[in-house]
N, C-alpha and C positions, 0 to 999 in steps of 0.2 A: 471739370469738363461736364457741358449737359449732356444727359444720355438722349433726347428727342426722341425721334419715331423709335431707337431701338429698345426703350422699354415698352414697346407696344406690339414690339413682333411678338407675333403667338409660338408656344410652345410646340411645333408640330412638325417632329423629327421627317427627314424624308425615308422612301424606303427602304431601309439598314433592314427592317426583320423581314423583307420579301421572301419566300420558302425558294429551296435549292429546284434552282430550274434546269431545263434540257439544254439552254443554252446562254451563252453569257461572251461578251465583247470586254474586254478590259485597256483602252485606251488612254494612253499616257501623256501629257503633251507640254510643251514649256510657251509662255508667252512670249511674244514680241517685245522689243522694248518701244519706248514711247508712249505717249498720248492715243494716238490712234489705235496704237494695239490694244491699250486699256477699255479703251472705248467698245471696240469688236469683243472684249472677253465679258465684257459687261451685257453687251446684247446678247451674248450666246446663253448666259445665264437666267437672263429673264425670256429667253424663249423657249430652255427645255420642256419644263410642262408642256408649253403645248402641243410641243413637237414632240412627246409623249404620247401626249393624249390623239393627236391626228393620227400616227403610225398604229397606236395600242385601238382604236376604232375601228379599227380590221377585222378584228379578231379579237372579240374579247376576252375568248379564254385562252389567247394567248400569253393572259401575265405578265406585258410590259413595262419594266419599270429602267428607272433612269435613276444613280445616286452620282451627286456630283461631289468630290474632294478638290478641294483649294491648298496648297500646299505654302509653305509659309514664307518665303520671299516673296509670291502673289499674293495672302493674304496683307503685308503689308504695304501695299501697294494700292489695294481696294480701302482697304482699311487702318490708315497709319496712325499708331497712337493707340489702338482696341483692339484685343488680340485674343485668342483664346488659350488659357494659363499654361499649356503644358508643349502648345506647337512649335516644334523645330523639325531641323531639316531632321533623315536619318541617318544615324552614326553610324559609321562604318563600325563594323566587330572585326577584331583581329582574335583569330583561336592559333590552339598551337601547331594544328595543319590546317582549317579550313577558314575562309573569311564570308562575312557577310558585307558586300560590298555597297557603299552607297552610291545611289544614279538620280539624277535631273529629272525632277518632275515640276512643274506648277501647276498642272489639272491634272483629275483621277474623270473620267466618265465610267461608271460600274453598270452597262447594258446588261439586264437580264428577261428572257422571257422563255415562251416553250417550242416558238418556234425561230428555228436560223434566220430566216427568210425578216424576219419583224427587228433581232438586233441588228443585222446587217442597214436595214434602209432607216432605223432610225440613228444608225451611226454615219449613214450615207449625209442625209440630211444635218446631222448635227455641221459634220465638215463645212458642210455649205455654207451655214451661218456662218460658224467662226472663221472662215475665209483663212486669209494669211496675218489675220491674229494671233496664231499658234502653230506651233509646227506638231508633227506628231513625234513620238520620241520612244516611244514602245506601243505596238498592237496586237495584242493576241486575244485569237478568238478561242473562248472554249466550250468542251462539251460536256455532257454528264455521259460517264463510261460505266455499264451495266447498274448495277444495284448500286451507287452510288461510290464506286470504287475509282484508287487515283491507279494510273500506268500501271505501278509494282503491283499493284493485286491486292491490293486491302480497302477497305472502305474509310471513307475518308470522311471528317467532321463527326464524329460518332458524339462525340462531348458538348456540341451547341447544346446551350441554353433555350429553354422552351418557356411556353406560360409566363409568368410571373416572371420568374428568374433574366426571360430577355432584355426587359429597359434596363435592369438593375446592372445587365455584363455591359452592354452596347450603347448605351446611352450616357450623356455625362448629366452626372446628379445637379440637382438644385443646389444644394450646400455645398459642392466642392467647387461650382465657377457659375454660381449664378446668371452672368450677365452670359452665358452661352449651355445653358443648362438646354437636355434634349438636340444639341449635337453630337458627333461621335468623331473619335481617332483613328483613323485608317492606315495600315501598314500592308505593302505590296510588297511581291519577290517571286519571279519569276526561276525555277529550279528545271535544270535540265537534269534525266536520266542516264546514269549510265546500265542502259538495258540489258548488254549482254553480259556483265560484271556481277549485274542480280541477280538475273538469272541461274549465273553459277554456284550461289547460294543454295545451300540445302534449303526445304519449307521451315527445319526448326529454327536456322539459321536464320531466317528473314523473321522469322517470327519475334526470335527474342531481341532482333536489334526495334522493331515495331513495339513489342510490347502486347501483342492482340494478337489470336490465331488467326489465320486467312483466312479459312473458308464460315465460322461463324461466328468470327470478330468480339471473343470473348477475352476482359482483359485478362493478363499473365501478370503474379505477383512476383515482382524482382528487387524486393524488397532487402531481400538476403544479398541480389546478385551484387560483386564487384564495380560490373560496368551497366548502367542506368540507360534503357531500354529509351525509345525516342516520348513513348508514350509520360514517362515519369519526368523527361528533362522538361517538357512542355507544360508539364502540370503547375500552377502557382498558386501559392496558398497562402491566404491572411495570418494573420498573428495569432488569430484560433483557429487555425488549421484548416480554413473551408478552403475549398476548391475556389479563385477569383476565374468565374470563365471569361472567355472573347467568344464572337461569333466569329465563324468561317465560313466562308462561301467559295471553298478552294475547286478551282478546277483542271482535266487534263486537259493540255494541247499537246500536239504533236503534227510531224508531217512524216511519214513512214519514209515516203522518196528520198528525204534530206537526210532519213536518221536524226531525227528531230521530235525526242517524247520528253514531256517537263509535267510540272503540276504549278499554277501560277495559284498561287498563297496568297490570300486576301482575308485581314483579321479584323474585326471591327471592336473596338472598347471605347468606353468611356471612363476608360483609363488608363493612360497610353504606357507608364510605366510597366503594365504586366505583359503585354507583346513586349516589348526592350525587354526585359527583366526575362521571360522566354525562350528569347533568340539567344539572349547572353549564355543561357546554362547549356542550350544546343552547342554554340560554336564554339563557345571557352569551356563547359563540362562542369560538373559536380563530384566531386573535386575538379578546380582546372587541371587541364590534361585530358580529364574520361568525358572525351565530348560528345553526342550523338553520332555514332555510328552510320547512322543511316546519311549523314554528310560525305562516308568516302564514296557514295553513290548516285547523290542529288545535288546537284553542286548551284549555288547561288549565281544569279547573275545580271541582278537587277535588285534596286534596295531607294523603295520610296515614304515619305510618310506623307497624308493629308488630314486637313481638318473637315470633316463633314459637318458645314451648317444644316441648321433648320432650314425645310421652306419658306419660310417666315425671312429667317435672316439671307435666306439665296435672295429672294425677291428686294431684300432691300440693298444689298451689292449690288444689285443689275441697275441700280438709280444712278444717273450721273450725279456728283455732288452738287449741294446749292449754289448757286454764285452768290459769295459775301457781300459784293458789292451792291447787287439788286437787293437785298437783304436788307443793307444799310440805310439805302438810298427810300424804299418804300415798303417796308417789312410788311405791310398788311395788305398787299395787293392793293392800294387804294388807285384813285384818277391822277393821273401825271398834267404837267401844266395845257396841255392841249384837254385837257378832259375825258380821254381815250382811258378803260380801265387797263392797267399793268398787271402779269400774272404773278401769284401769290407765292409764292416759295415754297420748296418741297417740307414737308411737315418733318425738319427739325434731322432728316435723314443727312444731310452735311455733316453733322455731331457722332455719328455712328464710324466718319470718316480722323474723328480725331478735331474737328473744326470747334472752335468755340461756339 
C-alpha cells in the first residue's frame, strides 16, 4: 500500500494537554449510515478549527478549545485498511457486583473553555454543521466544582502528568505506531452518584475507600490494608515499578431538580491498555472480588472508546477520497481532448483511505 499525503501529515497532536477549565461539553454521537452521512461527518471535521477559532475570537481568554475522537467502526469507514494499532470498541467489564458497561459512540466532541456561554455556541454551531449526519447519543455538560473537586468532596485529577512527563502519558509514541504517532486513546464514562449513601459515610470512611484525605488531599498509605483504596486500584505501573500516568479532564454534572449528580471520566493515553488495564483492577479488584469500593456508590452508565488523531491527520479525513478513475484516466491533471485543463488529484490522500 502507498502511504501518499499520510506521510506528510505533521506531527501536531490537537488539544489533549489544554489545562482544567471552568467549563466543558462532552458530546457523544453515532453516524448516519450511508454515503451522505459520510460525507456530512467529513465536513463537520474539517470545519472544527474554524468553528473554533470564530466562537474562541470572542474572548480570548476564554481558552476555547475543541478535541475531536473518532471511535473505531467510523474510523473504518473514513479510513478502511489504516487503522490506528490498538483501537477497538470498549469492552464491557463484568466484576463480581459492579459492571462497566459498553454504549455507542462514533464521535467524542471534548468542548472546553472558561466560560459556559462559548462551549455552549460553539457546540450550538458544531450541530449545525453536522446536520443529520449524526445523531446525538449522550450530552453532558460540565463544570468545575470549587477547588477543583468531584460531587463527593475530594479533588479530582490530582495525578495528571505535567511538564515533560505529559506527551510521554497522552500521546502515542513514535516507536510503538509510527504511522499515527502524536495521536492519543480516549476513554469516557459517565458515573452517577449515589449522594445520600455517601453521605452517610463517616469522613474516615470516605477517606479510606478514596485513598486521599478530604479536606488536604494528602495520599493515605494502604499498603498494609486488606481492601485497596480507589486511589491504589487506579494506579498502573511498568515492569520497573513507575507510575504509567493517563491524563484526566474529569468533570461534575449534575441536575439537583432531577437528583441527578455524576463525574463524567474522561482519560487520555497513548496507551490504551493502561485505562483497560485501570478500570479492570476497579471493577473485578485486586485480588478479584476486592473491587473499588467507591463503585457501591458511583455506578457506571455509559462506557466509550475514541481514537484522537493529529490535526494533521483530522484535516486529511475531512478529504473526500480521490476518484480512481480521474486518477487513471489523466493522473497529472494534464488537457483533456477538447484542450480544456482537468483537475489534478488530491495528493495521494485516497491511500490514507486504504486505496492503492
Amino acid at each position: 500500500m502507498q502511504h501518499g499525503a499520510w506521510e506528510r501529515v505533521p506531527i501536531d497532536a490537537q488539544s489533549v494537554e489544554a489545562p482544567l477549565s471552568r467549563s466543558a461539553v462532552f458530546l457523544v454521537m453515532a453516524a448516519g449510515e450511508g454515503d451522505a452521512a459520510l460525507a456530512g461527518v467529513r465536513d463537520t471535521l474539517g470545519a472544527v478549527g474554524d468553528l473554533v477559532k470564530n466562537v474562541g475570537f470572542r474572548d480570548l481568554n476564554g481558552r476555547l478549545s475543541c478535541v475531536v475522537g473518532i471511535g473505531s467502526a467510523l474510523w473504518d469507514r473514513l479510513s478502511p485498511g489504516r487503522r490506528p494499532a490498538d483501537l477497538h470498541p470498549f469492552t464491557r467489564i463484568e466484576g463480581p457486583v459492579h459492571a462497566a458497561p459498553s454504549t455507542p459512540g462514533d464521535l467524542l466532541f471534548h468542548l472546553r473553555a472558561e466560560r459556559e456561554d462559548m462551549t455552549f455556541e460553539l457546540e450550538r454551531q458544531l450541530l449545525d454543521v453536522i446536520g443529520d449526519a449524526a445523531k446525538v447519543v449522550d450530552e453532558t455538560t460540565g463544570f468545575r466544582y470549587f477547588d477543583a473537586r468531584d460531587l463527593l468532596g475530594f479533588v479530582d485529577g490530582t495525578a495528571n502528568p505535567t511538564g515533560a512527563e505529559l506527551p510521554d502519558a497522552a500521546l502515542i509514541a513514535a516507536d510503538a505506531d509510527p504511522d499515527f504517532a502524536g495521536g492519543s486513546y480516549v476513554v469516557v464514562q459517565k458515573y452517577v452518584h449515589d449522594m445520600a449513601g455517601w453521605a452517610a459515610l463517616s469522613a474516615e470512611d470516605q477517606e479510606a475507600i478514596m485513598g486521599r484525605t478530604k479536606i488536604d488531599n494528602v495520599e493515605i498509605d494502604d499498603d498494609a490494608a486488606p481492601r485497596k483504596s480507589h486511589k491504589t486500584l487506579a494506579t498502573i505501573e511498568d515492569d520497573a515499578g513507575g507510575e504509567l500516568a493517563i491524563l484526566r479532564d474529569n468533570m461534575p454534572f449534575g441536575r439537583p431538580g432531577a437528583g441527578e449528580f455524576g463525574t463524567y471520566f474522561i482519560g487520555y493515553s497513548g496507551r490504551l491498555w493502561v485505562i483497560e488495564q485501570m478500570l479492570e483492577r476497579m471493577f473485578v479488584g485486586v485480588p478479584p472480588g476486592s473491587y473499588d469500593r467507591l463503585l457501591d456508590f458511583s455506578t457506571a452508565i455509559t462506557g466509550s472508546t475514541f481514537f484522537v488523531p493529529t490535526a494533521g491527520m483530522l484535516d486529511a479525513l475531512a478529504e473526500p477520497p480521490a476518484d480512481p478513475t480521474a486518477e487513471t484516466a489523466d493522473p497529472a491533471g494534464t488537457a483533456d481532448d477538447a484542450g480544456e485543463a482537468t483537475a489534478a488529484p488530491s495528493l495521494g490522500i485516497g491511500s490514507l483511505r486504504g486505496e492503492p
